[in-house]
C-alpha positions as CSV (number, residue, x, y, z in Angstrom):
1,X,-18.9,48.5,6.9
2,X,-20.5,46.9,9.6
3,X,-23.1,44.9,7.9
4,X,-20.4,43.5,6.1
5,X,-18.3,42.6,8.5
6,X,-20.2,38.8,9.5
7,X,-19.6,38.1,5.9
8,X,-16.1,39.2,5.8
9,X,-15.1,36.7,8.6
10,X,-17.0,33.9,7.2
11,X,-15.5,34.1,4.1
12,X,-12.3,34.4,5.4
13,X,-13.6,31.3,7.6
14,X,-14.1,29.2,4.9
15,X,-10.9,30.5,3.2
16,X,-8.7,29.3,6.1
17,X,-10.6,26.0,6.4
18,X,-10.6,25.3,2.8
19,X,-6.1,26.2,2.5
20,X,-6.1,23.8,5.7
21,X,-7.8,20.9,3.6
22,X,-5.3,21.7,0.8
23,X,-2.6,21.9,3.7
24,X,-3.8,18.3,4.5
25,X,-4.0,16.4,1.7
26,X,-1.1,17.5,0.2
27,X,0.6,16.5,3.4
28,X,-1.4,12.8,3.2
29,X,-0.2,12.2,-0.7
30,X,3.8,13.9,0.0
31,X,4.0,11.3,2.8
32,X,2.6,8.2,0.8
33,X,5.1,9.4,-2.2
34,X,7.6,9.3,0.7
35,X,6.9,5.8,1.9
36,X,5.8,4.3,-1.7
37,X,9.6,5.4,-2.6
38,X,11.1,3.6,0.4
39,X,9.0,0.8,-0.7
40,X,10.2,0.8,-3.7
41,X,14.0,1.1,-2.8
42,X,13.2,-2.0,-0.5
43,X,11.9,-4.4,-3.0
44,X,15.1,-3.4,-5.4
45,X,17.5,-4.3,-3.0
46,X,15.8,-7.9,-2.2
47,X,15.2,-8.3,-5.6
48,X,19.0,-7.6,-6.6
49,X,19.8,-9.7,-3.4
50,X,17.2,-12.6,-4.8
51,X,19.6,-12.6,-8.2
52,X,22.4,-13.5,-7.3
53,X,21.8,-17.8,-7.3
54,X,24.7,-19.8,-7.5
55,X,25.9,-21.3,-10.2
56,X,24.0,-24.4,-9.3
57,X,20.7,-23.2,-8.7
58,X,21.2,-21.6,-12.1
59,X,22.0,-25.1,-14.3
60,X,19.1,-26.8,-12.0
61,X,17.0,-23.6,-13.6
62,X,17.9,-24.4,-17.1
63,X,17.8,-28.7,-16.6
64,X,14.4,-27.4,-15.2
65,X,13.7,-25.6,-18.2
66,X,14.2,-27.9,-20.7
67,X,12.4,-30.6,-19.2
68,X,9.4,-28.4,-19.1
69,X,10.2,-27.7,-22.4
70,X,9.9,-31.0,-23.8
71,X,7.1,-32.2,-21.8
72,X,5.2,-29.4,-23.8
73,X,6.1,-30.7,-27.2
74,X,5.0,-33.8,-26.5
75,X,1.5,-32.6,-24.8
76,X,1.0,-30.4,-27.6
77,X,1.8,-33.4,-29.8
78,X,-1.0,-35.4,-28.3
79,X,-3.0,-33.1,-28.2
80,X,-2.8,-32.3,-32.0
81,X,-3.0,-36.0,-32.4
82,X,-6.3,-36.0,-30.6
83,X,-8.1,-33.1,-32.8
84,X,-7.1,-34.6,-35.9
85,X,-9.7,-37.4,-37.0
86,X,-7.9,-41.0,-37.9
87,X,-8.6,-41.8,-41.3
């Protein structure tokens, strides 16, 4: 029993060091969960609070829009126009 006893406490050693890394990084990723969710619940709120525009900024969106829009109609026009070879 005594011959076996050095190898007893190292492996018991090594068993408490090893639980105490699984100990650890468990704690590391429960705490990053922890603070990704706050994260999270911090961009939904200013993103809900970033949605509510006025009514104004909301028809300057669409003018916006549409302008855009047709400026791309007619660049695509052009551009059309320039592949296609004049005859």
């Amino acid at each position: 029993m005594k011959e076996n006893t050095p190898w007893i406490l190292t492996y018991m050693l090594l068993v408490a060091a090893f639980a105490y890394m699984i100990g650890w990084v468990s704690g590391e990723l429960l705490s990053r969960c922890k603070n990704a969710e706050a994260k999270v619940a911090e961009l939904s709120d200013q993103l809900e609070h970033a949605g509510s525009g006025t009514r104004e900024h909301q028809r300057q969106f669409k003018e916006l829009r549409s302008i855009l829009n047709d400026v791309h109609k007619h660049i695509v026009a052009v551009s059309k126009a320039l592949k296609i070879p004049a005859r």
